[in-house]
C-alpha positions, 0 to 999 in steps of 0.5 A: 500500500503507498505510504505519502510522506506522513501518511500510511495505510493500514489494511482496515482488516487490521481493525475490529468492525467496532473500531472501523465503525467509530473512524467511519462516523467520525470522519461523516460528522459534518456529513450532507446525509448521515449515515452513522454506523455500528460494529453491527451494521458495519459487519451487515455493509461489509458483508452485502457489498462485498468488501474486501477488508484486506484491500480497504484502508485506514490511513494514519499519519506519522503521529499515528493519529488516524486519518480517513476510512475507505473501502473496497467492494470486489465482485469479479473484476470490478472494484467499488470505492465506498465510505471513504471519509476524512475526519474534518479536522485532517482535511485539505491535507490530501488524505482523501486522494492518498486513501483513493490511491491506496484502494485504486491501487489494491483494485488494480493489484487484484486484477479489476477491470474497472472502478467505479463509485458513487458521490452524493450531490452537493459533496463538490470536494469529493466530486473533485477529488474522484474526477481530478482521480480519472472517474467520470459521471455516467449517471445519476443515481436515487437512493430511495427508502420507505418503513417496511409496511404494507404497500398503500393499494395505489402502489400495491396496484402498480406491483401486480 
């Protein structure tokens, strides 16, 4: 894993689920949608997206304070960059793109024929960073959630 100066990668495998669930919410404090974690719901991510905690990082700098989270899923050949944050106060210090090279590079060690993730809307610095990084927009993406009840019957119509 690239080491940048101060900055170091730590395969996130190296951590409890409780651990890596603490850095994950810290570094989403500020966050635009909060999605906080627990070690219970961080296990259940890993497991349905297929996250490769030996290729996923947590960076930590050279006072070995830690830094940012990110992950990597792999199905087949394909790499997804997920929940990659930087704790605000480590910010603008280039720990985001050194946490996207890290993972880039574990996807293209293990053989991915492409990498792709998501960015919510409004988040410009990591829009930024991964267009600055050679992704590029191929669309937009809803994420849409209701409680688990019964359909109202206009919709249940719709199902049939």
């Amino acid at each position: 894993m690239p080491d940048a100066g101060a900055l170091t990668a730590i395969p996130a495998s190296h951590y409890s689920f409780e651990a890596l669930a603490q850095i994950y919410n810290a570094s989403r404090v500020d966050y635009i949608v909060p999605m906080p974690m627990n070690a219970r719901r961080m296990a259940e991510y890993v497991k349905a997206y297929d996250v490769d905690l030996d290729a996923s990082v947590v960076a930590v700098n050279g006072e070995n304070e830690t830094c940012a989270v990110g992950m990597l899923g792999w199905r087949e050949r394909r790499g997804w960059v997920t929940r990659l944050g930087v704790i605000p106060e480590r910010r603008g210090r280039h720990v985001g793109r050194f946490v996207l090279s890290s993972l880039l590079d574990a996807a293209q060690s293990r053989g991915a024929s492409l990498a792709q993730l998501e960015v919510i809307e409004g988040n410009a610095p990591a829009h930024a960073l991964f267009l600055k990084a050679g992704f590029q927009e191929t669309r937009l993406l809803y994420v849409l959630r209701r409680p688990p009840s019964p359909l109202p019957p206009s919709a249940a119509a719709l199902l049939k």
